[in-house]
N, C-alpha and C positions, 0 to 999 in steps of 0.2 A: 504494500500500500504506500502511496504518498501521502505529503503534504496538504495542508490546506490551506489555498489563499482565499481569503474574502470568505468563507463558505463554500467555496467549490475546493474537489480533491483534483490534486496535479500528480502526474507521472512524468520520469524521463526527465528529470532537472527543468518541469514546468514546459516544457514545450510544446507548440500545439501541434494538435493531434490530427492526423492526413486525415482529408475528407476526401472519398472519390467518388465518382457516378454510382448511384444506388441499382443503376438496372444490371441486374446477375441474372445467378442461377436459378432466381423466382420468376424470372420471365420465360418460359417454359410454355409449350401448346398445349393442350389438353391431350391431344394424342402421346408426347411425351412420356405425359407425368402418368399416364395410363399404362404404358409401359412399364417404367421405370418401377411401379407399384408391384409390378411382379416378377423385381429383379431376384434373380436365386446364387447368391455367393457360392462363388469356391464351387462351381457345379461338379466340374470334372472330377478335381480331387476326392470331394469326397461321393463319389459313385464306389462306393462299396456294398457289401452284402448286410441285407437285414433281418437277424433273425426272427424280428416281430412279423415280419410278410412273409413266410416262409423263404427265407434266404434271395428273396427278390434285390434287385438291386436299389439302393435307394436313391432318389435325386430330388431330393427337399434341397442341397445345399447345408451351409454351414447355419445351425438355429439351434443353439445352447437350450432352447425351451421346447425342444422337440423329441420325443424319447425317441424316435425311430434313428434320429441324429446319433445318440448317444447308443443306442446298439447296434448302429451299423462299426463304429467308430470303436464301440469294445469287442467287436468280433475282431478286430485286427490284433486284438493280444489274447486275442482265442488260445494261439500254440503255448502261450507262457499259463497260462490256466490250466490246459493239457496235460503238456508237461507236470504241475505240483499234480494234478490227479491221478494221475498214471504211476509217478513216482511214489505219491502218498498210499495207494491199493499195493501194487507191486512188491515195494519196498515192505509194507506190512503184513503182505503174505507170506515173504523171507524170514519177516523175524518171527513171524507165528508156525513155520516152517522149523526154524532153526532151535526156538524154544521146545515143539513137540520133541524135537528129536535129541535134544536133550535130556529131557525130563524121562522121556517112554524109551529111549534106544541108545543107553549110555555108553561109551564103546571106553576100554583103555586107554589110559594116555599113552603115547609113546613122543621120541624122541620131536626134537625140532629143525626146520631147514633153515642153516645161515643164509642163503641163499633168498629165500623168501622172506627172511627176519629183514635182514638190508635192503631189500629192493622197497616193503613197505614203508620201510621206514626211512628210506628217503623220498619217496613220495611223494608222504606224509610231510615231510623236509617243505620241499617243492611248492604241494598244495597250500600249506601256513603260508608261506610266502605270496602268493597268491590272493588267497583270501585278506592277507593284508592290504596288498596294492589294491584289490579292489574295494575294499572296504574307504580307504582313503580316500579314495578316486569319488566313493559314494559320498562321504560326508563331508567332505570338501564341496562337493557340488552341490550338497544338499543346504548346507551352509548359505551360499552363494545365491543359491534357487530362492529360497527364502526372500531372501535380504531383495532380490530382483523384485518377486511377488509385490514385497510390500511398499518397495516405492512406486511398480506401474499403477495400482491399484489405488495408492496414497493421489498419484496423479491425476486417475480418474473423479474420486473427489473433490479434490481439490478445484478439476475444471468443471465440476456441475455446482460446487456450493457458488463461484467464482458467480456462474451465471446466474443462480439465484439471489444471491446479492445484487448481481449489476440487474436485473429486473426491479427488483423491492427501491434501490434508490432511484431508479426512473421513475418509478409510481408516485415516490415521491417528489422530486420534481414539479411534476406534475400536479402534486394535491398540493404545492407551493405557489404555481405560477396561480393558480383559484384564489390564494391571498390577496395579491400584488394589485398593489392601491396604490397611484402615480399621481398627486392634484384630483383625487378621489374619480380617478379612473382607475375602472375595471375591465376584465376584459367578457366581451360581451354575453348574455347568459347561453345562447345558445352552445359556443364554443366553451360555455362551463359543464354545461349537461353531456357534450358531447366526451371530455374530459372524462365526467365521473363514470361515463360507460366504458372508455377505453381501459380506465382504472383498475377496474374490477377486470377487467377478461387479461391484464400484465398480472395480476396480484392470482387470477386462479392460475394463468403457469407457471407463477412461481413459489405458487401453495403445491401443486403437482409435483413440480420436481422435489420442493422441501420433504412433503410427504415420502416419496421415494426413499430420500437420504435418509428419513429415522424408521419406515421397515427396515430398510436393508442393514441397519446397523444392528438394528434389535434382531436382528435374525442370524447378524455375522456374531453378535453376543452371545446366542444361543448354540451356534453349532460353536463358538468356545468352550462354552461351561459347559457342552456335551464332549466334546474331544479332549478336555480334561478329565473329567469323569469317566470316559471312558479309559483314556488311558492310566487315572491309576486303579482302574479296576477289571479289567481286562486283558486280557494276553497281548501278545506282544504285535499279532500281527489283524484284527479284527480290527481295532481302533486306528489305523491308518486309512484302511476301506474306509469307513465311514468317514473319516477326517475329510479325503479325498474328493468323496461324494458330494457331503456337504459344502466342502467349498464351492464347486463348480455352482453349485445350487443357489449361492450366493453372489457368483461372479455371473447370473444369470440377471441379476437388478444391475443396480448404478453404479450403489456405493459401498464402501466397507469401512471397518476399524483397520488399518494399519498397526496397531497395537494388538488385537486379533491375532493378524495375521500371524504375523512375527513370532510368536508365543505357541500358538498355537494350533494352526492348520496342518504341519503335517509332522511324520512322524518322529523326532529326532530323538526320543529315548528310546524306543522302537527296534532303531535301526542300531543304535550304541549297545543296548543290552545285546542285540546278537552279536553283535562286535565280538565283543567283551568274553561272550559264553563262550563262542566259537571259538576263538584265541585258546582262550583257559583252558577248554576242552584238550586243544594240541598239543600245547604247553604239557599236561601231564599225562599222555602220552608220550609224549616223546622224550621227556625226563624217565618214562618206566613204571611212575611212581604206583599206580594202581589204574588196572581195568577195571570198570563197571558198564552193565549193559544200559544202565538209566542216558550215559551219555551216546549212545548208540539210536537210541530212543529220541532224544532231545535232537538229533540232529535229523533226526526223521523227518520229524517237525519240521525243525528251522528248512530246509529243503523246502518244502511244500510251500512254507509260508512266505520266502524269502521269494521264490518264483511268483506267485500272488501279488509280492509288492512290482515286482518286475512288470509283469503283467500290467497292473495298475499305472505305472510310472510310463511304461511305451504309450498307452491311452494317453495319458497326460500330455506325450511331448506329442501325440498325432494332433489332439484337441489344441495345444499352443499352435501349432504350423497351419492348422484350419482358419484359426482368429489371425494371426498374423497376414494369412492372404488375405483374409474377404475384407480386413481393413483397406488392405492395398487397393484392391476392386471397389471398394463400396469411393473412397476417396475419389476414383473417376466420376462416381457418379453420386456427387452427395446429398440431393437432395432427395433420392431415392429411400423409401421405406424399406427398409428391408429386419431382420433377424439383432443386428448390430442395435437398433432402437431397446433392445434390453437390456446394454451397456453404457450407453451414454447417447440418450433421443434429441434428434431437433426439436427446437422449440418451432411451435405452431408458428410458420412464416407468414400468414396472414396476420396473426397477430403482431409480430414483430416490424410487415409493412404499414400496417394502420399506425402505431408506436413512432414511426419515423417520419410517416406524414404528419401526426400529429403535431411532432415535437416541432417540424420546420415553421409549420401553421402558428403555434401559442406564440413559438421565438417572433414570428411575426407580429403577430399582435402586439405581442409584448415590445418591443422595438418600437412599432409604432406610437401605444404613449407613452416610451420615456422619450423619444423626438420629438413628440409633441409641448410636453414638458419644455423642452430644452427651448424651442422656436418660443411660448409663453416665455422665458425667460430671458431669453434675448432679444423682449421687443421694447425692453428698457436700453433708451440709448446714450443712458447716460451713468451705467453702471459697471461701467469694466471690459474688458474683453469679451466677445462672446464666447457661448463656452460650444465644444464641437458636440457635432453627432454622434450618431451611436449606426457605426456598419453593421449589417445584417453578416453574419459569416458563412453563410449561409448559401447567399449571393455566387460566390465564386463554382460553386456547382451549379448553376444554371446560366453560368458566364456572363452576369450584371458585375457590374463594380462597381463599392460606394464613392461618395464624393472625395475631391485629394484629401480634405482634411477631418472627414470621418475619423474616431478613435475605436479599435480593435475593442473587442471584451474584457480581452486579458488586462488591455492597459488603463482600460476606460476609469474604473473607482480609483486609480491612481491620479490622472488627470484631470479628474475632474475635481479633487481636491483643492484645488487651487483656485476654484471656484466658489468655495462656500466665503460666505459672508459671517464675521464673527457674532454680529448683533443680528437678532432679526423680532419680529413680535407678529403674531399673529401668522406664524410663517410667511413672513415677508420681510428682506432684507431691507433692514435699516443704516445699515455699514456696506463699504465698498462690498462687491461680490454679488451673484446673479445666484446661487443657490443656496437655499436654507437649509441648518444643519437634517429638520423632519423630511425636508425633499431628497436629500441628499441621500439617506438611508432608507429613503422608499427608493430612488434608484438603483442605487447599491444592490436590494434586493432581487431588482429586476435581471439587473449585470449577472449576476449569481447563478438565477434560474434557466438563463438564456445559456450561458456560460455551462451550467449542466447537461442542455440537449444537445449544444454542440459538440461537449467531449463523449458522452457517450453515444453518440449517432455514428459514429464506426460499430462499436458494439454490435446496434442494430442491423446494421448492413451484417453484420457479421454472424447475427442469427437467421437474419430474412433468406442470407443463402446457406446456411448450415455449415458458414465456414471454420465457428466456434469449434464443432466437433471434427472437422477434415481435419485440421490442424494440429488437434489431441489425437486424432487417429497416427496422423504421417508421426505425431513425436513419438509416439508408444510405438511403432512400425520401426524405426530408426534408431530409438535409443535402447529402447524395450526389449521387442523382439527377440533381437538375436543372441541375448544374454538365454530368456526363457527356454528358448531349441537349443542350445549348446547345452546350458544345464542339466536338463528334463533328458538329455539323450545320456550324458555322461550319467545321471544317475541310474537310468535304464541301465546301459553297459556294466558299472558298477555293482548292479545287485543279480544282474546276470552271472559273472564275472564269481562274486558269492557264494553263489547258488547251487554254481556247477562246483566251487570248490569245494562246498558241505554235502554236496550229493559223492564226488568222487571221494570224500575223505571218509565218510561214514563206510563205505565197502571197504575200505584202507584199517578202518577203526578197526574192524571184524578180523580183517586179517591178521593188521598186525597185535594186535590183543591174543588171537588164538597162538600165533606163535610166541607169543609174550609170557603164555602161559604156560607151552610146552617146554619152555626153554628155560623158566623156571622150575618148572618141577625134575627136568633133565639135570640142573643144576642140583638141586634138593638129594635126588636117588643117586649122584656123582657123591655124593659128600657123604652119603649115611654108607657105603661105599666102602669108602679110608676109611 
C-alpha cells in the first residue's frame, strides 16, 4: 500500500497512473462470447480413460470440480496402486506360506552358505544406501513443495482480497462524490439514484468474492484440524490420502490459509517416521544384532503404503501440469468462462463497465461545479489573481485537452492554496484572496473524489477485461509453475525410489536373517564342539 495525499492513496512514489483506451476484450460479438463459453482446457492432454464411464475416454478438459476429471487423472497412477496390491496379497501369502511351514513342517537346522550370507548382505549394503538417496531426494523436495504451495496459493489471495478491497473503496468513492456540496451545489438527483444503484451491484461482487475468501478459509481450517487429527491418530500412511484429497478440495475455491498450508496439508511426519523405521530396520540388520519377523512385517507394510503415497504424488504432479497448461490457454482467451473460474473468477464485466462509465460521468459533474465555483470566484476583479481551473483527466482518453492553464488533480489543492483569503465572514473573503477557507475544503473534497476515479479507472479496465486474473495466471505460470512439476515429480521418483528399496530389502530381510540364523547356530554346535 501507499501513501496518502489529501485523502487519496498514491502508489509508485505518487505518480500518475497510465490511463489507456477502455475498449478491450469486453468488446467481443455475441457469436464470440458464445463460443468462448464453451471453451474446454487442456482438451488433449487430459483425454485419458474414465473409470466412472466405463473406461470411456474423457474430454471435459481440465475442471478440479469435476469427478470424472479426477478419475480419469487417478487412473494414471493406477500401476502404483497395483503395484502396493499385488505386493501387499502376494507378499502376504509368503509370509502366511513361510509361517505355516514353520510352525507345521519344522525341518533341522543345518549349516550356512558364506556365499549367500555376503551377497545378502551387501545388498542389503547397496539397498540402505538407496533408500537413503531416495528418501533425501523425497524430503528435500517435499520440503521445497511445500514452501512453493504456500506462496502460489498465498498469491492467489492475496490477488482476490486485492480486488475486493479495490471494489469496496470505489463504492466508496462513490457514496463520497453523493456528499460533495461546492457553493451548495450538488450533483444532480438523478445521477445520485443512479449512483446508489450502481453501488449496490460493486458492493454484491465484492460481498461475492469476500464471501468466497471466508468459506474457503473455514474449510482450509477444517481439512487442518482434520489432517492433524488425523495424523496423530492414525497410521502412517491413510492420513496423507486424505490430506491430499482434501487439499485439492480446497484449491477447488479461491482462497486459503497459507499458515494451513504450511503446517499442514501434507505428509511430513509420515514420510520421516518411514524414514527413520526403515533406516533402523537396516541398521540392525546389518550390525547382526537380532532378527525379528515383526520387522519383516513392518516392511510389508511400509511397501504397500509407500507405493500409495507414490501413487498419490504422480496424481499430484499430473493434476499440477493440467492447471499449469489451461492457465497458459485460458490466458489467450480470458474472458472466456471456463473451469479456472473456481480459482480465481472474473469479476462481472458488465458491472465493472457501468463502474467506469460511471466514474468518468460523476468526475464530470463533479469538475463541472468546482469550475463553476472557481469562474463565481473570479468575477471579482479586484481581488487577486484568478485562480485556475480544474482539467478533467479524463479528457486525454477521448483526445480533448484542457485549457494551457488548467491545474492537474494531483496538483490542484496544492495551488490552489495560494488562493485562500485569510479573513473571510459569511464565507466570503474579506482579505486579499478569491477562496474561502469553507470553499476551499469543499473543493478539496471534490479534488479527492475525482482524484479517486481517476486512479483507480485502470483497475476497472483491468477487471472489465479480466486482465486482473490473466496476469495472476501468467505470474503463477512463470514463477509458480515450474517449481510445483519439478517438485511433485522428484517427490514421485523419491518415494518410488523407496518403495522399491523396502520391497527388495524385505526378500533381503528373509534371507539374510535365515542365514543369520544358521550361521549362528553353526557357530553355537562349533563351540559346544571344543
Amino acid at each position: 500500500m501507499g501513501r496518502f495525499r489529501d485523502g487519496v492513496e498514491e502508489q509508485n512514489g505518487g505518480e500518475e497512473m497510465p490511463w489507456g483506451d477502455s475498449t478491450s476484450f469486453v468488446e467481443l460479438t455475441t457469436d464470440a462470447d458464445a463460443d468462448q463459453k464453451t471453451l474446454v482446457l487442456v482438451a488433449e492432454r487430459t483425454k485419458r480413460k474414465d473409470p466412472l464411464s466405463h473406461f470411456k475416454q474423457y474430454t471435459g478438459g481440465w475442471n478440479i470440480s469435476n469427478k470424472h476429471y479426477w478419475a480419469s487423472v487417478g487412473f494414471t497412477a493406477f500401476p502404483m496402486f497395483l503395484i502396493a496390491g499385488i505386493w501387499y496379497v502376494v507378499f502376504g501369502v509368503f509370509l502366511l506360506v513361510i509361517f505355516f511351514c514353520y510352525c507345521c513342517c519344522p525341518r533341522p537346522l543345518h549349516g550356512y552358505s558364506r556365499a549367500c550370507y555376503a551377497v545378502t548382505l551387501v545388498f542389503l549394503v547397496i539397498i540402505t544406501i538407496a533408500a537413503m538417496l531416495g528418501g533425501a531426494a523425497l524430503y528435500t523436495s517435499q520440503f521445497e513443495f511445500n514452501r512453493t504451495i504456500g506462496r502460489t496459493l498465498a498469491y492467489v489471495v492475496h490477488q482476490a482480497e486485492s480486488a475486493t478491497e479495490t471494489l469496496r473503496n470505489v463504492s466508496n468513492y462513490f457514496d463520497a462524490a453523493k456528499q460533495i456540496r461546492v457553493e451548495n451545489k450538488l450533483l444532480p438527483p438523478g445521477v445520485q439514484n443512479s449512483i446508489t444503484q450502481l453501488q449496490k451491484q460493486i458492493n454484491d461482487t465484492a460481498n461475492q468474492l469476500a464471501t468466497k475468501t471466508s468459506d474457503n478459509l473455514d474449510g482450509i481450517r477444517h481439512v487442518a484440524t482434520h489432517s492433524h487429527n488425523s495424523h496423530c491418530g492414525d497410521a502412517c500412511f491413510v492420513p496423507p490420502w486424505i490430506r491430499v484429497f482434501n487439499f485439492w478440495r480446497a484449491v477447488s475455491c479461491v482462497h486459503v490459509s497459507k499458515r494451513s498450508m504450511s503446517e499442514n496439508s501434507f505428509p511430513h511426519s509420515s514420510i520421516l517416521i518411514t524414514l527413520i523405521l526403515t533406516t533402523n530396520v537396516y541398521v540392525f540388520v546389518l550390525m547382526g544384532r537380532f532378527y525379528n519377523c515383526s520387522f519383516v512385517i513392518l516392511g510389508w507394510i511400509l511397501v504397500a503404503g509407500t507405493f500409495i503415497l507414490a501413487g498419490i504424488f504422480l496424481l499430484f504432479h499430473n493434476v499440477a501440469g493440467d492447471t499449469c497448461l489451461a492457465m497458459d490457454e485460458w490466458v489467450q482467451k480470458p474472458t472466456a468462462h471456463t473451469a479456472l473460474d473456481d480459482i480465481l473468477p472474473c469479476v462481472d464485466a458488465e458491472t465493472a463497465q457501468d463502474s467506469l462509465s460511471k466514474a468518468k460521468d460523476v468526475t464530470y459533474q463533479v469538475l463541472s461545479i468546482v469550475n463553476l465555483a472557481v469562474d463565481v470566484s473570479n468575477a471579482d476583479p479586484g481581488a487577486g489573481p484568478l485562480v485556475p481551473l480544474l482539467c478533467n483527466p479524463f479528457f486525454a482518453s477521448v483526445g480533448q485537452a484542457c485549457p494551457p492553464d488548467a491545474v492537474d488533480l494531483k496538483d490542484a489543492t496544492q495551488v490552489w492554496k495560494k488562493y485562500v483569503c485569510e479573513d473571510s465572514k459569511n464565507d466570503e473573503c474579506v482579505s486579499k484572496g478569491r477562496l474561502s477557507p469553507s470553499l476551499y475544503s469543499a473543493m478539496t473534497m471534490a479534488v479527492n473524489v475525482s482524484y479517486g476515479f481517476y486512479y483507480y479507472s485502470p483497475f476497472l479496465v483491468d477487471l472489465a477485461d479480466c486482465d486482473f486474473v490473466r496476469q495472476s495466471f501468467v505470474t503463477i505460470s512463470k514463477d509458480h509453475c515450474p517449481g510445483l512439476q519439478s517438485q511433485s515429480k522428484w517427490m514421485y521418483i523419491g518415494l518410488v525410489v523407496v518403495s522399491a528399496a523396502v520391497m527388495i530389502s524385505s526378500i533381503f530381510w528373509i534371507a539374510h536373517g535365515r542365514e543369520q540364523k544358521h550361521r549362528y547356530y553353526t557357530k553355537l554346535g562349533l563351540s559346544k564342539t571344543f
